[in-house]
C-alpha positions in Angstrom: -1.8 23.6 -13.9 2.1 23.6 -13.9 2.7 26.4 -12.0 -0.1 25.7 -9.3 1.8 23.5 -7.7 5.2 24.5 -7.7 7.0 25.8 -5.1 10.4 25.1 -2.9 10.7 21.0 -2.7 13.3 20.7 -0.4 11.5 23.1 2.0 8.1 20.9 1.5 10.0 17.8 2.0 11.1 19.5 5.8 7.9 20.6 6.5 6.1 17.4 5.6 8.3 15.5 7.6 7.7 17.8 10.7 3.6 17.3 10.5 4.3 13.4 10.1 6.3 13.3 13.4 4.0 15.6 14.8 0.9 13.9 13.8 2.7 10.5 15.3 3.3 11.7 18.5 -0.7 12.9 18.6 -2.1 9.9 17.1 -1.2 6.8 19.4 -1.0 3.4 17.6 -1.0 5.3 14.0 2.2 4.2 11.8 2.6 6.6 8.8 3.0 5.1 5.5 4.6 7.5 3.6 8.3 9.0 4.2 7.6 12.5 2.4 10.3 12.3 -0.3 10.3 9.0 -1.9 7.7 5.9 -2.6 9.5 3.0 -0.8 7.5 0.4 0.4 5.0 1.5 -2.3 4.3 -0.3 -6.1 3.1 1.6 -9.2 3.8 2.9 -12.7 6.9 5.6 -12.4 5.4 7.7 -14.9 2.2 8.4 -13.0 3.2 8.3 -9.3 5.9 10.2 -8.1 6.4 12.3 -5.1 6.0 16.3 -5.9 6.4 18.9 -3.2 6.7 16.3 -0.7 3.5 14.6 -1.5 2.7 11.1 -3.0 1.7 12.6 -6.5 -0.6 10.9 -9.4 -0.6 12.8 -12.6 -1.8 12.3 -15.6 -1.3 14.9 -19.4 -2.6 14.8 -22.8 0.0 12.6 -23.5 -0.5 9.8 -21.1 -3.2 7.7 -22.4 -4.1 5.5 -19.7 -5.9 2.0 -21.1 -7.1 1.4 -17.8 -7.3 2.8 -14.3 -3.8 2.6 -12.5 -3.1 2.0 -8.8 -0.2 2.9 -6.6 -0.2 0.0 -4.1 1.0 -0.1 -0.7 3.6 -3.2 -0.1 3.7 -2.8 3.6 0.7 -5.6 4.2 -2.7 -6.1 4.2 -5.5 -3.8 6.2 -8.5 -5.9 7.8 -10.1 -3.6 10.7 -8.2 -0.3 10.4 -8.3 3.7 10.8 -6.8 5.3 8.1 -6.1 9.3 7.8 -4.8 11.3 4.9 -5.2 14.7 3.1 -5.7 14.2 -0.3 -6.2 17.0 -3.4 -7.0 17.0 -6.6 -7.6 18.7 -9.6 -9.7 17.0 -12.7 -10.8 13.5 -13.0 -11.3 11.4 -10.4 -9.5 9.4 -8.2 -9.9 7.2 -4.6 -8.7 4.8 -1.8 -9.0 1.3 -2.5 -9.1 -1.0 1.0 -9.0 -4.4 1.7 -8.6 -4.9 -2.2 -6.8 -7.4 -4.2 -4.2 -6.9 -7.2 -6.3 -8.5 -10.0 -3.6 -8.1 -12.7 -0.6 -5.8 -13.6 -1.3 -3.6 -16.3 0.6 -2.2 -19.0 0.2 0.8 -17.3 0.5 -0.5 -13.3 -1.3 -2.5 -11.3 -5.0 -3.5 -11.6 -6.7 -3.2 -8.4 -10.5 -4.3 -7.5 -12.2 -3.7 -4.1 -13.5 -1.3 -1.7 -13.1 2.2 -2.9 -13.4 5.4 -0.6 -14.3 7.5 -3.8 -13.5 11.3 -4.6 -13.6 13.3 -7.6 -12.6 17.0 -8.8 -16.7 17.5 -9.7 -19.8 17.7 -7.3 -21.6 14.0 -6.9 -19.3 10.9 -5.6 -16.6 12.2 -3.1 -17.2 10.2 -0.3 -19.3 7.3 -1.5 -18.2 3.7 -1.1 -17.7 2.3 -4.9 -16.4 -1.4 -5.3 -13.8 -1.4 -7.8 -14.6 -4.3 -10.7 -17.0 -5.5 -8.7 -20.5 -4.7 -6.8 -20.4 -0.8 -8.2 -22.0 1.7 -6.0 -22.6 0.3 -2.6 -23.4 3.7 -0.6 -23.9 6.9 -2.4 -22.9 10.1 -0.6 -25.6 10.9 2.6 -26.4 7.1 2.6 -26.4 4.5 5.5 -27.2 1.1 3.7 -27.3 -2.8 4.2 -25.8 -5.3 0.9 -27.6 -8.2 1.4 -27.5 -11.0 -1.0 -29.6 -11.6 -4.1 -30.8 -14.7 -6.2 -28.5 -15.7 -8.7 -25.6 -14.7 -6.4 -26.2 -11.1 -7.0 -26.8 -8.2 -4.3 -29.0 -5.9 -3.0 -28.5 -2.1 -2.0 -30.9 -1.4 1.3 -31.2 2.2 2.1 -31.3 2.2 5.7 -30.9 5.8 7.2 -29.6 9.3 5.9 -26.7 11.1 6.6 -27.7 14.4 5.3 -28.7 15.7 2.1 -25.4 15.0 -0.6 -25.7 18.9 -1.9 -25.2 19.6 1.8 -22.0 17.8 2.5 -20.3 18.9 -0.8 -20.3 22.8 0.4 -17.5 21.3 2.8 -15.7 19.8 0.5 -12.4 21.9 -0.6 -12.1 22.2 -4.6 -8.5 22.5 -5.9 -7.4 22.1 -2.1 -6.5 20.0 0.8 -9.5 17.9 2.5 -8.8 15.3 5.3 -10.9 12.3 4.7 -11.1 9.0 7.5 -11.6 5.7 6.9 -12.7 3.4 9.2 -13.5 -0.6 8.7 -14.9 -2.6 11.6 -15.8 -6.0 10.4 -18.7 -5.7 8.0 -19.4 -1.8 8.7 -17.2 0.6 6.9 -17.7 4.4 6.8 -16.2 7.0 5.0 -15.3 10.7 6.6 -14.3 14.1 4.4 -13.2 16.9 6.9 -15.1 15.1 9.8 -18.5 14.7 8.5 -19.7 10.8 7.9 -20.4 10.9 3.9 -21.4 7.1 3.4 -21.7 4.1 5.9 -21.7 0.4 5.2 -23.2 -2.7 6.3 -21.8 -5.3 4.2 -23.9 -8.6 4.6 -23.9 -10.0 1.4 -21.3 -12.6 2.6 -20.2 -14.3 -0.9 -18.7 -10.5 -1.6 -17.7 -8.6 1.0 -14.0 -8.4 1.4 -12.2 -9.1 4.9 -9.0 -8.1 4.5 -6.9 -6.8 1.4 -4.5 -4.3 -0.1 -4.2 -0.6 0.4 -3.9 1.6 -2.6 -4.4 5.2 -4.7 -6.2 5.5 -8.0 -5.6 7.6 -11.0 -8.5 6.7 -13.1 -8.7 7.0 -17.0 -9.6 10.6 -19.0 -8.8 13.6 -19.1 -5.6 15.0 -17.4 -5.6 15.1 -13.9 -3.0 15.1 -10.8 -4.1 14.0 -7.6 -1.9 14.3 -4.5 -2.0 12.4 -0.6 -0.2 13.7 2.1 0.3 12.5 5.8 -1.4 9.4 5.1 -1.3 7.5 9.0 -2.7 4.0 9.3 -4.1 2.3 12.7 -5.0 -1.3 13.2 -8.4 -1.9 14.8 -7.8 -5.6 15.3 -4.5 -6.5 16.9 -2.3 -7.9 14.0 -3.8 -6.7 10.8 -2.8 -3.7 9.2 0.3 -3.3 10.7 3.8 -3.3 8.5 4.7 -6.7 9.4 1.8 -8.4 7.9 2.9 -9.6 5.0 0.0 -10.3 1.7 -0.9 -13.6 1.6 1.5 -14.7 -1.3 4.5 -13.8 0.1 7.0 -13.5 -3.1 4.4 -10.9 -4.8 5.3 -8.8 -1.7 9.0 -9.3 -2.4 9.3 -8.2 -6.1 11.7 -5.3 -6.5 15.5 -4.1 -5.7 16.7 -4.0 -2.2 19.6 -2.8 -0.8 21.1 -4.4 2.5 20.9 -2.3 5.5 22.5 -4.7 7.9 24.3 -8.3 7.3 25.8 -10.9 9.6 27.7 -13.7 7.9 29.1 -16.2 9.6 28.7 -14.5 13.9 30.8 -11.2 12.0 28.8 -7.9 11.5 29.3 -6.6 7.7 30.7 -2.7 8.0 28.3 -0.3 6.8 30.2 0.0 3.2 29.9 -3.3 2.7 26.4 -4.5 3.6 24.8 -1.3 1.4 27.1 -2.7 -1.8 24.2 -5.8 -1.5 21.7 -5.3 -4.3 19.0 -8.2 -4.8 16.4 -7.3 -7.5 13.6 -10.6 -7.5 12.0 -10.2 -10.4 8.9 -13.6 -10.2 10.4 -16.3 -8.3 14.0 -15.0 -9.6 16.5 -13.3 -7.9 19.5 -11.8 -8.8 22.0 -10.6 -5.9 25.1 -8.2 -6.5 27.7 -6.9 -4.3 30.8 -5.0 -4.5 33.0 -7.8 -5.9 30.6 -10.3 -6.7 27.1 -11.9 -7.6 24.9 -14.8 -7.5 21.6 -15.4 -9.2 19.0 -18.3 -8.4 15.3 -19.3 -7.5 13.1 -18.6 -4.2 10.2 -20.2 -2.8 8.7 -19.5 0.4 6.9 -21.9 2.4 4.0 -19.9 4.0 2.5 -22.2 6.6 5.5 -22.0 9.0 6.6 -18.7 11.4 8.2 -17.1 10.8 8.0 -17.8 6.9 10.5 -20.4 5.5 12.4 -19.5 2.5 14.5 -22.2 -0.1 16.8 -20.7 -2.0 18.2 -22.3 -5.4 21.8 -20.9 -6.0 23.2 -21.3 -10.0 26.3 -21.1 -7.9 26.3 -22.6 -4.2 23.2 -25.1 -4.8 20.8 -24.9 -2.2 20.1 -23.3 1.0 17.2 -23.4 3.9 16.2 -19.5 5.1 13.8 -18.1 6.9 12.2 -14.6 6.3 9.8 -12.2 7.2 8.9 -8.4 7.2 9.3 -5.6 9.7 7.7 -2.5 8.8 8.9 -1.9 5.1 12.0 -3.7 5.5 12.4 -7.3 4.3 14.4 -9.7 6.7 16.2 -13.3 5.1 18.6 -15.5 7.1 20.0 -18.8 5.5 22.4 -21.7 5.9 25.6 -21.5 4.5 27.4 -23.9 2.5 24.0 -25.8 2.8 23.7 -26.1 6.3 20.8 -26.1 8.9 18.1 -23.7 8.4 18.6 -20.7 11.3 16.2 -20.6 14.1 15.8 -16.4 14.1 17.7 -13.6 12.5 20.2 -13.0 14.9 23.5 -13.9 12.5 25.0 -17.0 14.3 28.1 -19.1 12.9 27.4 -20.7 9.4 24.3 -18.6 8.6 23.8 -15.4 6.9 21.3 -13.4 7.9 20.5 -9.6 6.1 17.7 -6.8 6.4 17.3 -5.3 3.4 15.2 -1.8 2.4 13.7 -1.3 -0.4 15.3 0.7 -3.1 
Protein backbone atom coordinates (compact mmCIF):
# COMPACT_ATOMS: atom_id res chain seq x y z
CA UNK A 1 0.00 0.00 0.00
CA UNK A 2 3.04 2.46 0.53
CA UNK A 3 4.23 2.65 -2.66
CA UNK A 4 0.70 2.93 -4.45
CA UNK A 5 0.45 6.15 -3.72
CA UNK A 6 3.58 7.83 -3.96
CA UNK A 7 4.67 9.87 -6.42
CA UNK A 8 6.15 13.69 -6.99
CA UNK A 9 4.09 15.99 -4.22
CA UNK A 10 5.14 19.12 -5.25
CA UNK A 11 4.13 18.35 -8.84
CA UNK A 12 0.54 16.94 -7.48
CA UNK A 13 0.16 19.93 -5.37
CA UNK A 14 0.58 22.14 -9.08
CA UNK A 15 -1.62 20.02 -10.79
CA UNK A 16 -4.32 19.89 -8.21
CA UNK A 17 -4.42 23.43 -7.93
CA UNK A 18 -4.73 23.84 -11.81
CA UNK A 19 -8.13 21.39 -11.85
CA UNK A 20 -9.48 23.52 -8.76
CA UNK A 21 -9.19 26.78 -10.75
CA UNK A 22 -10.29 25.04 -13.66
CA UNK A 23 -13.21 23.40 -12.22
CA UNK A 24 -14.16 27.08 -10.61
CA UNK A 25 -14.25 28.89 -13.63
CA UNK A 26 -16.72 25.79 -15.13
CA UNK A 27 -18.79 25.51 -12.21
CA UNK A 28 -20.57 28.95 -11.53
CA UNK A 29 -21.54 29.61 -7.78
CA UNK A 30 -19.23 26.44 -6.62
CA UNK A 31 -16.55 27.61 -3.86
CA UNK A 32 -13.92 24.94 -3.37
CA UNK A 33 -13.18 23.87 0.04
CA UNK A 34 -9.97 22.56 -0.08
CA UNK A 35 -6.56 24.54 -1.06
CA UNK A 36 -4.60 21.32 -2.28
CA UNK A 37 -1.65 21.38 0.09
CA UNK A 38 -2.78 22.01 3.50
CA UNK A 39 -6.15 21.45 5.82
CA UNK A 40 -6.94 25.11 6.81
CA UNK A 41 -10.33 25.84 7.55
CA UNK A 42 -10.63 22.12 8.34
CA UNK A 43 -10.74 20.16 12.12
CA UNK A 44 -9.53 16.62 12.77
CA UNK A 45 -7.03 14.27 14.42
CA UNK A 46 -3.30 15.13 12.78
CA UNK A 47 -2.45 11.67 12.85
CA UNK A 48 -5.26 10.46 10.58
CA UNK A 49 -5.86 13.40 8.19
CA UNK A 50 -3.27 14.89 6.43
CA UNK A 51 -2.88 16.06 2.89
CA UNK A 52 -0.75 13.36 0.57
CA UNK A 53 -0.12 13.98 -3.05
CA UNK A 54 -2.15 16.92 -2.90
CA UNK A 55 -5.25 15.33 -1.62
CA UNK A 56 -7.14 15.57 1.74
CA UNK A 57 -5.80 12.08 3.05
CA UNK A 58 -7.37 9.69 5.90
CA UNK A 59 -5.20 6.86 6.84
CA UNK A 60 -5.27 4.49 9.14
CA UNK A 61 -2.16 1.18 10.02
CA UNK A 62 -1.98 -1.68 12.30
CA UNK A 63 -0.84 0.65 14.64
CA UNK A 64 -3.61 3.12 14.83
CA UNK A 65 -6.25 1.64 16.87
CA UNK A 66 -9.12 3.76 16.39
CA UNK A 67 -11.82 3.58 19.53
CA UNK A 68 -14.31 5.15 17.49
CA UNK A 69 -14.97 6.45 14.07
CA UNK A 70 -13.10 9.81 13.45
CA UNK A 71 -14.24 12.83 11.32
CA UNK A 72 -12.29 15.55 9.65
CA UNK A 73 -14.71 18.47 9.84
CA UNK A 74 -15.17 21.31 7.75
CA UNK A 75 -15.06 24.83 9.80
CA UNK A 76 -16.07 26.93 7.01
CA UNK A 77 -20.14 26.84 8.09
CA UNK A 78 -22.95 24.96 8.00
CA UNK A 79 -24.56 23.29 4.56
CA UNK A 80 -28.56 23.41 4.45
CA UNK A 81 -29.63 23.05 0.61
CA UNK A 82 -26.41 22.45 -1.25
CA UNK A 83 -24.57 20.76 -4.32
CA UNK A 84 -21.52 19.22 -3.37
CA UNK A 85 -18.77 17.57 -5.82
CA UNK A 86 -15.64 15.66 -4.94
CA UNK A 87 -13.54 12.60 -6.20
CA UNK A 88 -12.93 10.48 -3.56
CA UNK A 89 -10.66 6.89 -3.35
CA UNK A 90 -10.13 4.43 -1.20
CA UNK A 91 -8.60 1.42 -0.47
CA UNK A 92 -9.91 -0.96 2.64
CA UNK A 93 -12.50 -0.15 5.17
CA UNK A 94 -15.02 2.15 4.69
CA UNK A 95 -15.46 5.54 4.85
CA UNK A 96 -18.28 8.61 3.74
CA UNK A 97 -19.60 12.28 3.65
CA UNK A 98 -21.46 13.31 6.52
CA UNK A 99 -24.01 16.48 5.74
CA UNK A 100 -25.90 18.62 7.62
CA UNK A 101 -24.47 16.74 10.73
CA UNK A 102 -23.65 17.85 14.13
CA UNK A 103 -20.34 17.40 16.25
CA UNK A 104 -21.80 15.13 19.06
CA UNK A 105 -18.47 15.01 21.03
CA UNK A 106 -14.63 15.20 20.56
CA UNK A 107 -13.01 12.01 20.79
CA UNK A 108 -9.86 10.87 22.00
CA UNK A 109 -9.19 10.32 18.62
CA UNK A 110 -11.11 13.50 16.78
CA UNK A 111 -14.26 14.60 16.50
CA UNK A 112 -17.54 12.52 16.86
CA UNK A 113 -19.88 13.35 14.17
CA UNK A 114 -23.66 12.05 13.76
CA UNK A 115 -25.93 12.70 10.74
CA UNK A 116 -26.52 12.28 7.21
CA UNK A 117 -23.88 10.06 5.61
CA UNK A 118 -23.34 9.69 1.76
CA UNK A 119 -21.76 6.24 2.41
CA UNK A 120 -18.83 4.31 0.39
CA UNK A 121 -16.79 1.51 1.12
CA UNK A 122 -13.59 -0.43 -0.50
CA UNK A 123 -16.12 -3.77 -0.84
CA UNK A 124 -19.28 -4.28 -3.10
CA UNK A 125 -22.79 -3.43 -1.09
CA UNK A 126 -23.10 0.30 0.57
CA UNK A 127 -21.24 2.93 -1.74
CA UNK A 128 -23.78 5.24 -2.41
CA UNK A 129 -26.52 4.51 0.19
CA UNK A 130 -27.70 7.28 2.60
CA UNK A 131 -26.66 5.91 6.29
CA UNK A 132 -27.53 8.25 9.37
CA UNK A 133 -24.56 8.36 11.43
CA UNK A 134 -25.69 7.50 15.45
CA UNK A 135 -28.88 7.84 14.52
CA UNK A 136 -31.85 6.37 12.12
CA UNK A 137 -29.11 3.69 10.39
CA UNK A 138 -29.91 2.81 6.90
CA UNK A 139 -32.36 5.26 5.36
CA UNK A 140 -31.88 4.28 1.53
CA UNK A 141 -29.93 1.33 0.40
CA UNK A 142 -28.18 1.49 -2.91
CA UNK A 143 -30.97 1.39 -6.15
CA UNK A 144 -33.60 2.68 -3.59
CA UNK A 145 -36.04 5.74 -3.78
CA UNK A 146 -37.72 5.82 -0.28
CA UNK A 147 -40.07 7.95 2.09
CA UNK A 148 -38.98 8.10 6.37
CA UNK A 149 -42.07 8.61 7.81
CA UNK A 150 -42.64 8.61 11.46
CA UNK A 151 -43.45 5.68 13.78
CA UNK A 152 -45.23 5.13 17.24
CA UNK A 153 -43.05 5.55 19.94
CA UNK A 154 -41.15 8.28 18.14
CA UNK A 155 -39.50 5.76 15.96
CA UNK A 156 -39.40 5.65 11.93
CA UNK A 157 -40.30 3.95 9.07
CA UNK A 158 -38.34 3.11 5.75
CA UNK A 159 -41.05 3.19 2.62
CA UNK A 160 -39.65 1.79 -0.51
CA UNK A 161 -41.06 3.96 -3.04
CA UNK A 162 -39.37 3.38 -6.49
CA UNK A 163 -36.04 1.68 -7.87
CA UNK A 164 -33.17 3.04 -9.19
CA UNK A 165 -31.77 0.09 -10.75
CA UNK A 166 -30.60 -3.13 -9.61
CA UNK A 167 -27.52 -2.40 -6.68
CA UNK A 168 -25.17 -5.30 -8.52
CA UNK A 169 -25.77 -3.03 -11.60
CA UNK A 170 -24.53 0.27 -10.41
CA UNK A 171 -21.47 -1.24 -8.55
CA UNK A 172 -19.86 -2.34 -12.10
CA UNK A 173 -19.39 1.56 -12.37
CA UNK A 174 -17.92 1.96 -9.42
CA UNK A 175 -13.89 2.40 -9.71
CA UNK A 176 -12.06 -0.02 -7.00
CA UNK A 177 -8.59 1.31 -5.84
CA UNK A 178 -9.43 4.47 -8.04
CA UNK A 179 -10.87 7.83 -8.42
CA UNK A 180 -14.92 8.03 -8.66
CA UNK A 181 -16.74 11.37 -8.66
CA UNK A 182 -19.71 11.23 -6.46
CA UNK A 183 -22.64 14.41 -6.08
CA UNK A 184 -24.56 15.25 -3.47
CA UNK A 185 -27.45 17.14 -3.59
CA UNK A 186 -29.93 18.26 -0.57
CA UNK A 187 -33.19 20.15 -1.47
CA UNK A 188 -35.28 20.49 1.65
CA UNK A 189 -36.41 17.04 2.68
CA UNK A 190 -35.14 15.18 -0.56
CA UNK A 191 -31.55 14.31 -0.71
CA UNK A 192 -29.91 12.07 -3.32
CA UNK A 193 -26.71 10.64 -3.70
CA UNK A 194 -24.65 10.39 -7.24
CA UNK A 195 -21.29 8.04 -7.99
CA UNK A 196 -19.91 8.88 -11.52
CA UNK A 197 -23.36 10.34 -12.61
CA UNK A 198 -25.72 7.62 -11.84
CA UNK A 199 -28.44 8.38 -8.94
CA UNK A 200 -27.50 5.48 -6.28
CA UNK A 201 -30.12 6.37 -3.40
CA UNK A 202 -32.74 9.14 -3.12
CA UNK A 203 -34.45 10.44 -0.03
CA UNK A 204 -37.64 11.75 1.11
CA UNK A 205 -37.19 12.56 4.67
CA UNK A 206 -40.71 13.12 6.32
CA UNK A 207 -40.21 11.86 9.63
CA UNK A 208 -40.08 15.47 10.94
CA UNK A 209 -38.78 14.87 14.73
CA UNK A 210 -35.41 13.50 12.85
CA UNK A 211 -34.61 14.77 9.81
CA UNK A 212 -31.86 17.27 9.89
CA UNK A 213 -32.06 20.86 8.15
CA UNK A 214 -28.95 22.22 8.26
CA UNK A 215 -25.49 20.97 9.78
CA UNK A 216 -21.78 20.30 9.46
CA UNK A 217 -19.76 19.01 6.55
CA UNK A 218 -17.25 16.27 7.17
CA UNK A 219 -15.04 12.89 6.03
CA UNK A 220 -15.03 9.65 7.87
CA UNK A 221 -12.34 7.18 8.62
CA UNK A 222 -14.28 4.50 10.29
CA UNK A 223 -12.84 1.83 12.79
CA UNK A 224 -10.97 -1.65 11.51
CA UNK A 225 -8.68 -2.72 9.62
CA UNK A 226 -6.12 -0.38 7.90
CA UNK A 227 -7.36 1.80 5.38
CA UNK A 228 -6.50 5.32 3.56
CA UNK A 229 -9.10 7.13 1.97
CA UNK A 230 -8.39 10.29 -0.07
CA UNK A 231 -10.88 13.45 -1.50
CA UNK A 232 -9.85 15.63 -4.04
CA UNK A 233 -11.47 18.80 -5.73
CA UNK A 234 -14.09 18.82 -3.35
CA UNK A 235 -16.48 22.17 -4.69
CA UNK A 236 -19.50 23.16 -2.71
CA UNK A 237 -22.78 25.18 -4.10
CA UNK A 238 -25.53 26.71 -2.04
CA UNK A 239 -29.01 25.86 -3.22
CA UNK A 240 -30.67 28.31 -0.88
CA UNK A 241 -29.21 31.75 -0.89
CA UNK A 242 -27.20 32.05 2.47
CA UNK A 243 -26.55 28.56 3.56
CA UNK A 244 -23.58 26.77 2.77
CA UNK A 245 -21.56 29.44 1.84
CA UNK A 246 -18.06 30.23 3.95
CA UNK A 247 -19.52 33.05 5.79
CA UNK A 248 -22.11 31.14 7.60
CA UNK A 249 -20.74 30.64 10.62
CA UNK A 250 -22.14 27.11 13.03
CA UNK A 251 -24.57 28.11 15.25
CA UNK A 252 -22.25 28.32 18.45
CA UNK A 253 -19.94 30.61 17.25
CA UNK A 254 -16.72 30.13 19.61
CA UNK A 255 -16.69 26.21 18.64
CA UNK A 256 -16.09 27.65 15.10
CA UNK A 257 -13.22 29.78 16.55
CA UNK A 258 -11.10 27.18 18.35
CA UNK A 259 -7.56 27.05 16.96
CA UNK A 260 -4.32 29.32 16.11
CA UNK A 261 -4.63 32.15 13.73
CA UNK A 262 -2.26 34.26 12.41
CA UNK A 263 -3.16 37.95 11.43
CA UNK A 264 -3.33 38.65 7.81
CA UNK A 265 -4.27 42.25 8.07
CA UNK A 266 -4.56 44.75 11.24
CA UNK A 267 -5.61 48.41 11.67
CA UNK A 268 -4.96 49.90 15.02
CA UNK A 269 -5.83 53.04 15.84
CA UNK A 270 -6.86 54.61 11.59
CA UNK A 271 -2.85 53.13 10.92
CA UNK A 272 -2.44 49.98 8.65
CA UNK A 273 0.04 47.36 10.44
CA UNK A 274 3.05 46.49 7.74
CA UNK A 275 2.92 43.07 6.56
CA UNK A 276 5.83 41.95 9.17
CA UNK A 277 4.12 43.07 11.75
CA UNK A 278 0.41 41.98 11.44
CA UNK A 279 1.71 38.10 10.56
CA UNK A 280 3.90 38.30 14.05
CA UNK A 281 -0.08 38.19 15.62
CA UNK A 282 -0.70 34.63 16.87
CA UNK A 283 -4.09 34.02 18.89
CA UNK A 284 -4.67 30.27 19.77
CA UNK A 285 -8.56 30.14 21.66
CA UNK A 286 -8.43 27.14 23.17
CA UNK A 287 -12.71 27.00 24.99
CA UNK A 288 -13.67 30.43 25.69
CA UNK A 289 -9.74 31.25 26.22
CA UNK A 290 -7.56 33.01 24.28
CA UNK A 291 -4.18 33.60 24.28
CA UNK A 292 -2.62 36.34 21.73
CA UNK A 293 1.19 36.83 20.96
CA UNK A 294 3.09 39.16 18.83
CA UNK A 295 6.52 40.07 18.13
CA UNK A 296 7.24 41.90 21.36
CA UNK A 297 4.37 41.18 23.34
CA UNK A 298 1.24 39.14 24.56
CA UNK A 299 -2.07 39.20 26.21
CA UNK A 300 -4.29 36.38 27.35
CA UNK A 301 -8.07 36.66 28.46
CA UNK A 302 -11.80 35.46 27.96
CA UNK A 303 -14.25 35.71 24.85
CA UNK A 304 -17.87 35.57 24.62
CA UNK A 305 -19.86 36.17 21.66
CA UNK A 306 -23.24 37.49 21.68
CA UNK A 307 -24.97 35.66 18.76
CA UNK A 308 -28.28 37.48 18.29
CA UNK A 309 -26.75 40.69 16.90
CA UNK A 310 -25.12 41.22 13.02
CA UNK A 311 -22.83 41.14 12.63
CA UNK A 312 -21.92 38.91 15.73
CA UNK A 313 -20.84 40.91 18.98
CA UNK A 314 -17.80 39.87 20.71
CA UNK A 315 -16.60 40.84 24.73
CA UNK A 316 -13.45 40.41 25.34
CA UNK A 317 -11.94 39.92 29.02
CA UNK A 318 -8.23 41.17 28.99
CA UNK A 319 -5.84 39.83 32.28
CA UNK A 320 -4.17 42.95 31.08
CA UNK A 321 -6.30 45.91 29.58
CA UNK A 322 -9.73 44.80 31.29
CA UNK A 323 -12.48 44.83 28.94
CA UNK A 324 -13.30 45.59 25.48
CA UNK A 325 -16.70 45.59 23.10
CA UNK A 326 -15.91 43.80 19.42
CA UNK A 327 -17.63 42.71 16.87
CA UNK A 328 -16.74 39.66 14.65
CA UNK A 329 -17.66 37.59 11.95
CA UNK A 330 -16.37 35.13 9.14
CA UNK A 331 -15.48 35.58 5.48
CA UNK A 332 -14.80 32.47 3.69
CA UNK A 333 -12.16 30.73 6.12
CA UNK A 334 -10.89 33.82 7.50
CA UNK A 335 -12.09 35.03 10.91
CA UNK A 336 -12.60 38.89 11.21
CA UNK A 337 -12.52 40.78 15.11
CA UNK A 338 -12.62 44.57 15.58
CA UNK A 339 -12.68 46.09 19.22
CA UNK A 340 -12.55 49.21 21.33
CA UNK A 341 -9.47 50.26 22.55
CA UNK A 342 -8.64 51.31 25.88
CA UNK A 343 -12.34 50.25 26.54
CA UNK A 344 -13.98 52.41 24.29
CA UNK A 345 -17.13 52.19 22.03
CA UNK A 346 -17.74 49.03 20.30
CA UNK A 347 -16.93 49.68 16.30
CA UNK A 348 -19.79 49.82 13.91
CA UNK A 349 -17.75 47.54 10.90
CA UNK A 350 -14.35 46.39 10.35
CA UNK A 351 -12.98 49.13 8.61
CA UNK A 352 -10.03 50.15 11.35
CA UNK A 353 -11.15 53.68 12.48
CA UNK A 354 -9.40 55.81 15.38
CA UNK A 355 -9.47 53.94 18.88
CA UNK A 356 -10.43 50.59 17.55
CA UNK A 357 -8.48 47.61 16.39
CA UNK A 358 -9.76 45.77 13.90
CA UNK A 359 -7.70 42.27 12.40
CA UNK A 360 -8.45 39.34 9.84
CA UNK A 361 -6.91 36.59 10.86
CA UNK A 362 -6.34 32.99 8.80
CA UNK A 363 -6.14 30.08 10.24
CA UNK A 364 -2.89 28.42 10.95
Amino acid sequence: MSTRFQSLAAAVAVAALTSTLSLSAAEPGFQSLFDGTTLNGWEGHAGIWSVQDGTITGKTTAETKLGHNTFLVWKGGTVEDFELRLSYRIVNGNSGIQYRSKVVEQGAQGPIVGGYQADFEAGKTYSGILYEERGRGILAQRGQLTRIVAAEGGKHAVEVVGSLGKTEDIQTGIKSEDWNDYVVLARGNRLTHIINGRVTSEVIDDDAAHAAKSGVLAFQVHVGPPMTVQFKNVRLKSLSGGAATAAAAPADTLSSMQGEWVCAKGVYDGQELGADIASSIVMKISGNKYDVRWADGSDRGTLKVVEGATPKQLIIESESNGQSQGILAFEGQNLKIAYGLNGGARPGDFSGGSSSFSAVYRRK
